[in-house]
C-alpha positions as CSV (number, residue, x, y, z in Angstrom):
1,X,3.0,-33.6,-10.7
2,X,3.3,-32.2,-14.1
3,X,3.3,-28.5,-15.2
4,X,0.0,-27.8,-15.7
5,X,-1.6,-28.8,-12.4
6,X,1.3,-27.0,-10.7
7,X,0.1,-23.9,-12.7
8,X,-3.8,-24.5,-12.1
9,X,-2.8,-24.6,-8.5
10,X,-0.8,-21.7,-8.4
11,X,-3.4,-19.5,-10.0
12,X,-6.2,-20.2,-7.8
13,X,-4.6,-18.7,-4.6
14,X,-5.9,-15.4,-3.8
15,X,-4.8,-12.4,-5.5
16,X,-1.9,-14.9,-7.5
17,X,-0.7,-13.0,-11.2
18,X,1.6,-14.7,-14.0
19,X,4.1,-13.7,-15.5
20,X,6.9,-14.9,-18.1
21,X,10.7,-13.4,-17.0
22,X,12.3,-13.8,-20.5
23,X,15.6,-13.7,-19.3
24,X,15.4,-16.3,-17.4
25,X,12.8,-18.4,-19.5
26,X,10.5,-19.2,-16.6
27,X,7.5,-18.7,-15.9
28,X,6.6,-17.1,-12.4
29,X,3.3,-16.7,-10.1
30,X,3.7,-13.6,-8.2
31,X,0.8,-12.2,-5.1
32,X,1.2,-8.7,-4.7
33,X,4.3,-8.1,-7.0
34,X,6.7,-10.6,-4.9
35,X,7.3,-13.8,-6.8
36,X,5.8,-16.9,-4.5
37,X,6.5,-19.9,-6.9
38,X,8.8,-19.9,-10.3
39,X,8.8,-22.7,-12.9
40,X,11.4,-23.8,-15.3
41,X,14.4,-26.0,-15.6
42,X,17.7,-26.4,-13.6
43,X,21.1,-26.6,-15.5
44,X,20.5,-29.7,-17.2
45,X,16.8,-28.7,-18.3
46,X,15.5,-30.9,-16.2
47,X,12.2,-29.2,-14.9
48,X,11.9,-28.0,-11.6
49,X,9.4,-25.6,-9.1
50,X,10.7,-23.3,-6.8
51,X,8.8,-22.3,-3.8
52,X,9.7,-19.9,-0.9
53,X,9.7,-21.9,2.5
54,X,10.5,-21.0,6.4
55,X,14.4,-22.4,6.8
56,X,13.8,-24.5,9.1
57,X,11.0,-26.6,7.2
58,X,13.4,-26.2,4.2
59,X,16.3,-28.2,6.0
60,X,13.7,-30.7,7.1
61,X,12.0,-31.4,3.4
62,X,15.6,-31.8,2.0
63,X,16.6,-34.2,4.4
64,X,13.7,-36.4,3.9
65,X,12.5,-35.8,0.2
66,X,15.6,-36.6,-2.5
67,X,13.9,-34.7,-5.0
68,X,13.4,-31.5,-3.0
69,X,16.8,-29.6,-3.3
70,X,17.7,-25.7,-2.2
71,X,16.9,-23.1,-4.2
72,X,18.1,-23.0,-7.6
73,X,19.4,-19.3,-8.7
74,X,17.9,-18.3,-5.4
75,X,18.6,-17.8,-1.7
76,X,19.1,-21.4,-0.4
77,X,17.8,-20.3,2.9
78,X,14.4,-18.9,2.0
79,X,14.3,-21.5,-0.9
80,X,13.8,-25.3,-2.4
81,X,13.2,-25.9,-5.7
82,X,11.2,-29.5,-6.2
83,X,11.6,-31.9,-9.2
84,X,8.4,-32.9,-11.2
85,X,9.7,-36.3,-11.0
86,X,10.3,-36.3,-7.2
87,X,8.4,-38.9,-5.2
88,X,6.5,-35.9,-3.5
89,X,3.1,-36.4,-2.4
90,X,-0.2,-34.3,-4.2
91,X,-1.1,-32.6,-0.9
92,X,2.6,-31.9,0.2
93,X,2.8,-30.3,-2.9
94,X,-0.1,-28.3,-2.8
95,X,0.6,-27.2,1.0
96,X,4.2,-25.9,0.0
97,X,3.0,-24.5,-2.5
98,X,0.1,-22.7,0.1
99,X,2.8,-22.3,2.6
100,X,5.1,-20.1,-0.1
101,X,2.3,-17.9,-1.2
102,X,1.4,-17.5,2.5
103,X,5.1,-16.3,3.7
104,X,4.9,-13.5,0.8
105,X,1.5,-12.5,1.0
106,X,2.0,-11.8,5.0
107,X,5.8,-10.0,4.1
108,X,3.2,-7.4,1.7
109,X,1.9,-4.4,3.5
110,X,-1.1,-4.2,5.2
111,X,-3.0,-2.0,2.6
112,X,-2.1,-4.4,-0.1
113,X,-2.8,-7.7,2.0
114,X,-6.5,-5.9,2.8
115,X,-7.0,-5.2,-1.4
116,X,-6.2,-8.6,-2.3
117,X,-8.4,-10.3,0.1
118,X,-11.3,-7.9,-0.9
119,X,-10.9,-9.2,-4.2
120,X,-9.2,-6.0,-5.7
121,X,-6.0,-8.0,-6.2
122,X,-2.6,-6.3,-7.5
């Protein structure tokens, strides 16, 4: 996948905001003020996505996808960050993409959960 599609997607799940963190010169989809998905580049520049994922799914995707590693920057645990370049099917990468705006969108209180999926967003 390439940046922009990864961006399209992003901004199309309910209630999803962007934002640019200049310190750390990525760019960042947040739902409800908690960052679901960050794109950049690791050490080398190479580019990468980052996407929050349960742990145990996380273990599982890095054991069989090479270009899925944990985390970078982040909490390996809670985190994989994917390669642009990794052999990483169009629907996987939609659903973890889904399945990270999900887990932070369900960690938001219920007020703001109810304002976002009323269309009043955050």
């Amino acid at each position: 996948m390439n940046k922009e599609t990864l961006e399209t997607y992003c901004s199309k799940l309910p209630g999803a905001k962007y934002d640019y963190q200049q310190d750390w010169e990525v760019d960042r989809y947040l739902v409800g003020g908690k960052m679901f998905a960050m794109i950049g580049g690791d050490s080398q520049g190479k580019p990468i996505i980052t996407l929050k994922c349960d742990p145990n799914r996380s273990e599982e995707l890095r054991e069989n996808y090479e270009g899925i590693i944990p985390g970078y920057y982040m909490n390996k645990a809670h985190w994989n960050s994917i390669y642009y370049d990794a052999n990483i099917p169009t629907e996987l990468m939609e659903n973890l993409i889904s399945h990270s705006h999900s887990l932070v969108f369900h960690k938001l209180p219920k007020k703001v959960q109810n304002e976002i999926e009323s269309g009043g967003g955050l």
